[in-house]
ZAPAFI-202806 format. One line per field, with one value per residue (C-alpha): residue number from 1; y, x, z. Coordinates in pm, 1 decimal, padded with zeros to 6 digits. Layout:
BEGIN
num <- (NUM:...)
north <- (Y:...)
east <- (X:...)
up <- (Z:...)
***
This chain:
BEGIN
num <- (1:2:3:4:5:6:7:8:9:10:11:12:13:14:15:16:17:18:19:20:21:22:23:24:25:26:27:28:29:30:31:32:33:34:35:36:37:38:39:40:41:42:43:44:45:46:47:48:49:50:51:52:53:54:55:56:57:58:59:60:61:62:63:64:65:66:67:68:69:70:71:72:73:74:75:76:77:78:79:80:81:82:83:84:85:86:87:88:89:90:91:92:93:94:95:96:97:98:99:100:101:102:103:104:105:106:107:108:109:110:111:112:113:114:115:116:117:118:119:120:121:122:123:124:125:126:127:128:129:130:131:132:133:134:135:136:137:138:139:140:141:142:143:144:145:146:147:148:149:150:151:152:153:154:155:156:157:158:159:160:161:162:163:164:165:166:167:168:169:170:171:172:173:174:175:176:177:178:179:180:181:182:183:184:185:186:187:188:189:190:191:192:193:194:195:196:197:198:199:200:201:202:203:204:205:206:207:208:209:210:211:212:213:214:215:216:217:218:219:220:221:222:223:224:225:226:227:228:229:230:231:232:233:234:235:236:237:238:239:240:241:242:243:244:245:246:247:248:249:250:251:252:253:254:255:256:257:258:259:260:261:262:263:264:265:266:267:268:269:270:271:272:273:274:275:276:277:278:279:280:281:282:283:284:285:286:287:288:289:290:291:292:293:294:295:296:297:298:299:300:301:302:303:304:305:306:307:308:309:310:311:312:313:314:315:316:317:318:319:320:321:322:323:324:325:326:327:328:329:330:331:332:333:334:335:336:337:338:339:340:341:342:343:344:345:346:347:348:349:350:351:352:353:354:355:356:357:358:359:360:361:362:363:364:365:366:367:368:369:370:371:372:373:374:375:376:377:378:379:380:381:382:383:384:385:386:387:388:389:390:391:392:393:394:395:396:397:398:399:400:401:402:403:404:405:406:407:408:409:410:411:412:413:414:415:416:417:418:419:420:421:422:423:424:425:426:427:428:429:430)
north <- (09814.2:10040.0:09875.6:09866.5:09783.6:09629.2:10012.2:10222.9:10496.6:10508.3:10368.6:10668.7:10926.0:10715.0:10706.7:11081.3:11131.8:10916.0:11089.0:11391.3:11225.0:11169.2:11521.6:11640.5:11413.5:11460.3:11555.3:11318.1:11046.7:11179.7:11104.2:10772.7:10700.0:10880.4:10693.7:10321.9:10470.2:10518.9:10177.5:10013.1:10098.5:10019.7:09672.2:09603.1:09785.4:09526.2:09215.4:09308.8:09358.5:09020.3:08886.2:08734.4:08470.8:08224.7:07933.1:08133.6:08040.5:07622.9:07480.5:07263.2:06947.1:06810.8:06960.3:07231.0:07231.3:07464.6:07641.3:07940.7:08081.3:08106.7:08248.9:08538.4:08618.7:08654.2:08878.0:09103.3:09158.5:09226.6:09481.1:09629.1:09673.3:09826.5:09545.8:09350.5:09031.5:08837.0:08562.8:08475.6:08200.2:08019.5:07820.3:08109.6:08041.0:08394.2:08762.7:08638.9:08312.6:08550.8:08772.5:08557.4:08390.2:08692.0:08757.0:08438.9:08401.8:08720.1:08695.6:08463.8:08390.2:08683.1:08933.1:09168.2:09288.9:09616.9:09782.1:10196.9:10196.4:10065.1:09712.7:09548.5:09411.8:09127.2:08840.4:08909.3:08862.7:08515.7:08507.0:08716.7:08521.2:08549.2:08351.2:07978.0:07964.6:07681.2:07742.7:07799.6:08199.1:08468.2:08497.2:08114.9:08100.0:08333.1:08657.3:08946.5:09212.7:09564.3:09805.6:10201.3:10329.0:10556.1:10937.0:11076.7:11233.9:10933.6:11043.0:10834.2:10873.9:10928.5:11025.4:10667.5:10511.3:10625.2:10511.0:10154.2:10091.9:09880.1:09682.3:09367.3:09528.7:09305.5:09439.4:09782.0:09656.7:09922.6:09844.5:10062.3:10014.2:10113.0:09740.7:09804.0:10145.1:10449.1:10566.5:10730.4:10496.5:10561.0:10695.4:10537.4:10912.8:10870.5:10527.5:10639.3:10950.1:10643.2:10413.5:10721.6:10776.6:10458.0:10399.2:10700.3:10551.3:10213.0:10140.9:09782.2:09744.4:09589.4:09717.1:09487.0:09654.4:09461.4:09585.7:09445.5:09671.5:09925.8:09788.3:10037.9:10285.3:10530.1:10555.7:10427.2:10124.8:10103.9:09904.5:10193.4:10445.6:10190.9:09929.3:09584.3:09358.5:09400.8:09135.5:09109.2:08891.2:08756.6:08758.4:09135.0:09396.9:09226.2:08899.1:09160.3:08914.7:08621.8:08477.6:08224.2:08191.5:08256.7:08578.9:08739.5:08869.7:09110.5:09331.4:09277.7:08979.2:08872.2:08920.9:08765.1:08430.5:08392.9:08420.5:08149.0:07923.4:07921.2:07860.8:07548.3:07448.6:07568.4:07511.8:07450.2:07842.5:07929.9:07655.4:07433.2:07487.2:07351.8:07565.5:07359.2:07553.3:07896.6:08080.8:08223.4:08375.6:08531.1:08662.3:08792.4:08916.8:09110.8:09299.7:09357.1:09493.5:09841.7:09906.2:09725.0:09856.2:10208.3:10110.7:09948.6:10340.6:10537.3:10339.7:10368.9:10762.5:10764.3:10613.2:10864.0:11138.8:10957.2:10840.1:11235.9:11389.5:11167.5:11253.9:10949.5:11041.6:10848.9:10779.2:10881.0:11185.6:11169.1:11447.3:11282.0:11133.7:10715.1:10489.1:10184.6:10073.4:10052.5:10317.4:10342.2:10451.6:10465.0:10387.5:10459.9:10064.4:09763.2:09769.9:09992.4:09819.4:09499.6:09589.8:09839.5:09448.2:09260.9:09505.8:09478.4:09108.8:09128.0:09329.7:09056.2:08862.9:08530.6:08429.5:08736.0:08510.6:08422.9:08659.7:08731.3:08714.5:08759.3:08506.0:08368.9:08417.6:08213.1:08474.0:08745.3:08860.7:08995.9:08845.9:08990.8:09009.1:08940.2:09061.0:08833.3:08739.3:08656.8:08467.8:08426.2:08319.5:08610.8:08824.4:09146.5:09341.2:09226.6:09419.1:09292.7:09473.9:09299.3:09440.5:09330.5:09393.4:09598.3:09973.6:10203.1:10002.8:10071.5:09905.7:09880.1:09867.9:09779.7:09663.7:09647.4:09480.7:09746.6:10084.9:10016.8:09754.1:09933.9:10176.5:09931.1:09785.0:10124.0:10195.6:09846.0:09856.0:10241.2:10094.6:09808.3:10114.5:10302.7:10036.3:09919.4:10332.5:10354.0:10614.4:10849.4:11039.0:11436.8:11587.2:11810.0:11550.6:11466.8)
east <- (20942.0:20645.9:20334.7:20044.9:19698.9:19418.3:19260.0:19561.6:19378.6:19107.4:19327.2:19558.1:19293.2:19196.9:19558.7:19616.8:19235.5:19422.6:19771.7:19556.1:19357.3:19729.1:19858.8:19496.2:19550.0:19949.4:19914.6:19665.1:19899.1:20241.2:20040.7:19921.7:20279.1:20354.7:20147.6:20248.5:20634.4:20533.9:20334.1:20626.0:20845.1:20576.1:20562.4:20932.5:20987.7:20776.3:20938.1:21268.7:21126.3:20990.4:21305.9:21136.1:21380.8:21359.2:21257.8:20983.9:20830.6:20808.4:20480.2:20389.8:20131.5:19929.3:19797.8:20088.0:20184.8:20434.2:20423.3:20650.8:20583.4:20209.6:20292.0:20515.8:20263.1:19989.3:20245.3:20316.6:19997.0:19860.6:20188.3:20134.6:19768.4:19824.0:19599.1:19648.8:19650.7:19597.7:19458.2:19598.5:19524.3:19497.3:19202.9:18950.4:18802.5:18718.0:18642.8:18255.6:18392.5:18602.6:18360.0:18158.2:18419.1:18456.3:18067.3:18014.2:18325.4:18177.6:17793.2:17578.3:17185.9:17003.2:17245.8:17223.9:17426.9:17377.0:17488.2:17497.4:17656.2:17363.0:17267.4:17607.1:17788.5:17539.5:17746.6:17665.0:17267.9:17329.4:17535.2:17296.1:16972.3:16641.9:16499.2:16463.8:16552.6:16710.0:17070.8:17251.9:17260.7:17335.4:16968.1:16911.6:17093.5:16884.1:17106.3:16889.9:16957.6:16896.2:17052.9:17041.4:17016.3:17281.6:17115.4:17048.8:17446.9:17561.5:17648.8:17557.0:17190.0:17337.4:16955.6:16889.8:17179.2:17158.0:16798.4:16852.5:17150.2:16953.3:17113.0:17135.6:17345.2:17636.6:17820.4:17832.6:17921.0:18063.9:18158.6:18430.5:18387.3:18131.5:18047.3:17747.7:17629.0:17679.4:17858.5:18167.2:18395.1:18413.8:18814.4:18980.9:18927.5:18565.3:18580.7:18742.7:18440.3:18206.9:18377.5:18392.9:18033.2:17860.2:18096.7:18031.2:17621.7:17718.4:18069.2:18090.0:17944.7:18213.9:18293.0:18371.3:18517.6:18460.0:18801.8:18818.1:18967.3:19060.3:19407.8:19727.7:19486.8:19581.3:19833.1:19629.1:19411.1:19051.2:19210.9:19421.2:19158.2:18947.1:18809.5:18769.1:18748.7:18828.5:18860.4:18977.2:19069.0:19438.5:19312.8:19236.9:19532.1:19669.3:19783.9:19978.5:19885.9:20105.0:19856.2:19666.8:19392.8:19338.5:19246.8:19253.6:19122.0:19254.1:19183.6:19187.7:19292.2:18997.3:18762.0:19073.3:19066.9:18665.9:18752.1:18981.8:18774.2:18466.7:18764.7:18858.8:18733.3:18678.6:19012.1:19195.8:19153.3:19481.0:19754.1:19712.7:19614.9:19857.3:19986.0:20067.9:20318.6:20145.0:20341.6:20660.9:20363.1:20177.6:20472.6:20622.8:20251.3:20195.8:20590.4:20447.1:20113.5:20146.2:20284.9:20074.4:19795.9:19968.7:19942.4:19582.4:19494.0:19661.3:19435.8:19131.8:19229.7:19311.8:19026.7:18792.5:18962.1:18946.3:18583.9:18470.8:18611.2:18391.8:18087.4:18029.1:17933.0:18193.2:18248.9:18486.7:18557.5:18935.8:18995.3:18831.3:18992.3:19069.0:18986.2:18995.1:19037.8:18740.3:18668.2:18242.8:18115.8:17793.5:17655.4:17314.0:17189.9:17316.7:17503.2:17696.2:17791.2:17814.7:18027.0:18259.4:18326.3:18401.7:18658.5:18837.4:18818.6:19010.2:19261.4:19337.2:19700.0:19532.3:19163.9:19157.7:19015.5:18683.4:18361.3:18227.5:17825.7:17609.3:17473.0:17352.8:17648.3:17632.5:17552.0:17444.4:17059.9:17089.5:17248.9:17635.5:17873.2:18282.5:18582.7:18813.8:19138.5:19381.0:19649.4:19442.7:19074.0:18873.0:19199.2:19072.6:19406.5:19437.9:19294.1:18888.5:18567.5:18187.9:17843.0:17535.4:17320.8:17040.8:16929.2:17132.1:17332.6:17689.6:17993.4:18290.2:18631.5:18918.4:19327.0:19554.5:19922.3:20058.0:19953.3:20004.9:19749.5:19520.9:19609.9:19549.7:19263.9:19054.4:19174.4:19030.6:18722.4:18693.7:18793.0:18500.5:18231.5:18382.1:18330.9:18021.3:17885.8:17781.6:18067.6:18149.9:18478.1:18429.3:18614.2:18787.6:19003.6:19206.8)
up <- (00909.6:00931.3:01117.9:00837.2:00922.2:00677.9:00674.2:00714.5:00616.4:00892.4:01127.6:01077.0:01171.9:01512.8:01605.8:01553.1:01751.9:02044.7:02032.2:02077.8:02390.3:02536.8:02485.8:02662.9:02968.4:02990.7:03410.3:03499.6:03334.6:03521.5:03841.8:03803.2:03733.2:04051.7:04255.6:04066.8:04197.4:04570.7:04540.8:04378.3:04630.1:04945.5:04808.4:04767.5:05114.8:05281.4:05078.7:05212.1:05595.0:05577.2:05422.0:05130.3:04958.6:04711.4:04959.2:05002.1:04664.1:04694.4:04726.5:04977.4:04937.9:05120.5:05433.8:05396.2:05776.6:05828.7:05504.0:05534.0:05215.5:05262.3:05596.0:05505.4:05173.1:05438.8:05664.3:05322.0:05200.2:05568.8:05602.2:05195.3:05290.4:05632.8:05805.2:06083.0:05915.8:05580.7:05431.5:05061.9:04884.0:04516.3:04704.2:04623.6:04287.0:04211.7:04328.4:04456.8:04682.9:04871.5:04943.7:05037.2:05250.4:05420.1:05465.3:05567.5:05833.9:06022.6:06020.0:06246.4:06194.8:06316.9:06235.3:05977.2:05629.4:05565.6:05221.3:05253.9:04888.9:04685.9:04545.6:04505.3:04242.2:04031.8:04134.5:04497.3:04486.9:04498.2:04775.9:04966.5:04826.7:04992.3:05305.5:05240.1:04922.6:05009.9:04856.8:05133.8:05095.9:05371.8:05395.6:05395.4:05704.5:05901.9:05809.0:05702.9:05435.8:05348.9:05152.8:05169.8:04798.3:04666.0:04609.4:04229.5:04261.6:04351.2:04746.5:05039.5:05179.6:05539.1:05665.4:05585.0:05677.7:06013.1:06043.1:05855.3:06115.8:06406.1:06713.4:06503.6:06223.7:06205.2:05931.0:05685.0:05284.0:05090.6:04761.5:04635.6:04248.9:04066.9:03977.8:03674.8:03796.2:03648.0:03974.0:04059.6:04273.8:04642.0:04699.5:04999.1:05180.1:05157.0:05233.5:05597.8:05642.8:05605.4:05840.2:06122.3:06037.3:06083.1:06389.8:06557.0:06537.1:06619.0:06782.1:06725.0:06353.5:06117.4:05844.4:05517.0:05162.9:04794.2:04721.0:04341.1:04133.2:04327.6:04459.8:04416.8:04219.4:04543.4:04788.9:05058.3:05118.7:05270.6:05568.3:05622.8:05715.1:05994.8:05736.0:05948.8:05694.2:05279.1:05026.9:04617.6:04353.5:04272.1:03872.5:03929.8:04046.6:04332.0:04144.1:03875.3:03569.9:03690.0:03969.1:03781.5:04089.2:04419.0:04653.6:04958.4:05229.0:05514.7:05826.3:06199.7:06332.3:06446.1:06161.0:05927.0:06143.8:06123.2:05737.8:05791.9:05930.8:05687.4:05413.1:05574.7:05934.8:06246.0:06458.9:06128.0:06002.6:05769.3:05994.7:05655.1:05288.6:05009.9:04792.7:04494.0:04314.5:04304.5:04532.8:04345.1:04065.0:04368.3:04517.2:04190.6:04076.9:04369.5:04323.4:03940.8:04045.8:04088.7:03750.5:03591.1:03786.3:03671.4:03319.9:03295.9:03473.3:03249.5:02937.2:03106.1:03166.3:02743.4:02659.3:02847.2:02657.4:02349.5:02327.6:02529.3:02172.8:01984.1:02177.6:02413.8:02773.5:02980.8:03354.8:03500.9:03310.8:03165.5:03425.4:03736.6:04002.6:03983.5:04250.9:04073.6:03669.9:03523.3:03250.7:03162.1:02803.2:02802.3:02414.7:02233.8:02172.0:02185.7:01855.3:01992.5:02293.8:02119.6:01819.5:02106.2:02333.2:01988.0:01878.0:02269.2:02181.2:01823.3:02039.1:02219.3:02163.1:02316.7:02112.6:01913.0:01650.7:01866.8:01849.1:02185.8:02183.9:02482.1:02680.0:03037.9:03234.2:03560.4:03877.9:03632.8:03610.9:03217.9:02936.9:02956.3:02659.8:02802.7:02585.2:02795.9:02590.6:02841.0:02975.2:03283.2:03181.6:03346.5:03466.1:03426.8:03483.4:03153.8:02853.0:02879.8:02875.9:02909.5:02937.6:03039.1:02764.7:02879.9:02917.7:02902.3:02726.3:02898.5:02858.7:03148.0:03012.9:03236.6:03292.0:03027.8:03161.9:02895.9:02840.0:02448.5:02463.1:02649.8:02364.1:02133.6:02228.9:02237.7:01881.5:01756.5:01896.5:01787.3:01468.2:01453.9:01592.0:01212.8:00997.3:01094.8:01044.8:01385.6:01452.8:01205.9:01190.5:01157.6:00831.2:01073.0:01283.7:00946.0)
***
């Protein structure tokens, strides 16, 4: 049976304007499938070496002494990440508490943060706060912040790095995506020149990575080229659409065990921690990710082609190198923007009925419209997209488990910019 849709006719002419946007980006998409291969295969390399078996995958309750399961997850993701050790758990609540776990584990009153990539992603000005504002912030507790702005291209400001970095910097941020910047990601080679950098000024600065979605978009990780200390989300790549919670955090020993123990208590660190049933989905996530991380790349690379040939500035280019999944189109008002997140919602095989508006999102300074129907609520390996609706009025498109609902998904919100005339199909592309 032929698939029909309501408007076969426009439809038609957006599905030949994306089989077009394939044919154009036919190498870039043999590589990402390359690099989902040699990922594929570093994951189930490091399952066998720790001898992962089905034991492995019963939860433990209460304190969870003796948990081997949680232990040999920690050992794989330290080993898949090329970090000394790992902390994974479904006791983070999202992307933000693990950073902020992380932050928090390393830095003592009177140190400093100091972020070289720009003002970090929105959820984090919370965490860092300002100076008695009573919350119980970074900067509440005596930590002090400053940030080095990115230059106009987007590079590093290395004139004022090297002059912001003081004897009580604590710890370099670098956050790898481009969070809601019109930014290139930083790759995981650039990530190491920055690490040798601000090392070579001050020898004993940490380093700490936001890591969230940029996991198994290269062949290397950011703890692989000197990073101390990284952290991401289990409802982003690493969790491969099966985690339903949880994150994790890795790097040296060290830093990982002062992680630990702002999770649960000094002396207690990662020796307990129930797992409650979630480990077989982590586990099996985790072997999944790559590919799916492969596929959710390979519709963010479509979609650049896709919406370039209609005119839409869009970043990264199809062409452009990936470092993580998040595909940028920028749009001319928020109509645009609005009516592009709606369609990615109607795409959706879970909710595709509700209408996303936008609204006050919790940790978010603008209101922010979320295309978010998943399996996992928030799992953004999965098909979503969301906004913050203000100037210039750009929305960030990411995952998709399969590349034919990323596929999908771009054609239906395409399809909802065409019917409401804010896109118009040229004569010519019949």
């Amino acid at each position: 049976m032929k698939w029909q849709h309501e408007d076969q006719g426009i439809w038609d002419k957006l599905e030949k304007l994306a089989n077009e946007a394939e044919e154009l980006a036919q190498e870039q998409l043999r590589h990402r499938d390359y690099v989902a291969e040699r990922n594929q295969w570093k994951v189930i390399r490091s399952f066998q070496k720790h001898q992962v078996s089905d034991f492995h995958f019963s939860g433990s309750t209460g304190y969870g002494y003796n948990d081997r399961g949680r232990e040999v997850l920690d050992e794989v993701y330290a080993d898949v990440f090329g970090a000394e050790a790992a902390l994974v758990r479904p006791h983070f609540v999202s992307g933000t508490h693990t950073i902020g776990t992380a932050l928090f584990g390393v830095l003592r009153p009177g140190d400093e943060l100091l972020y070289i990539t720009g003002t970090p992603y929105d959820t984090l000005h919370k965490v860092i706060g300002k100076p008695g504002d009573g919350t119980g912030s970074l900067q509440d507790w005596g930590v002090t912040y400053r940030e080095v702005p990115l230059l106009e291209g987007g590079d590093l400001d290395w004139a004022g790095i090297e002059a912001a970095i003081h004897r009580n910097t604590k710890v370099i941020g670098i956050q790898r995506s481009r969070g809601y910047s019109w930014r290139a990601s930083f790759t995981v080679a650039q990530i190491g020149e920055m690490v040798a950098k601000v090392k070579a000024i001050k020898p004993d600065v940490l380093v700490f990575v936001d890591n969230c979605y940029g996991e198994f978009t290269e062949l290397a990780e950011p703890t692989e080229v000197g990073v101390d200390l990284m952290a991401g989300s289990l409802i982003k790549n690493p969790g491969g659409g099966l985690a339903e919670t949880g994150g994790y955090i890795a790097g040296t020993a060290k830093a990982v065990e002062a992680a630990a123990y702002r999770l649960t208590a000094p002396g207690i660190g990662g020796e307990v921690g129930a797992m409650l049933g979630t480990l077989r989905s982590m586990y099996q996530g985790l072997f999944l990710a790559p590919h799916l991380v492969g596929q959710a790349v390979k519709g963010s690379i479509v979609a650049a082609a896709l919406f370039e040939k209609l005119g839409f500035e869009t970043h990264p280019r199809w062409d452009a190198p990936r470092t993580d999944l998040i595909q940028a189109v920028r749009f001319g008002g928020p109509d645009h923007l609005i009516a592009f997140v709606q369609g990615i919602q109607q795409a959706a095989a879970v909710d595709a009925h509700v209408v996303p508006e936008p609204w006050d999102m919790p940790g978010y300074e603008h209101p922010v419209i979320m295309a978010a129907g998943t399996f996992i609520q928030g799992g953004s390996l999965e098909l979503s997209a969301d906004a913050p609706v203000r100037e210039p009025y750009i929305a960030y498109m990411q995952g998709g488990l399969t590349y034919a609902h990323a596929k999908y998904g771009m054609l239906t919100a395409l399809f909802q910019l065409v019917k409401r005339e804010l896109v118009v199909i040229k004569p010519h592309t019949d």
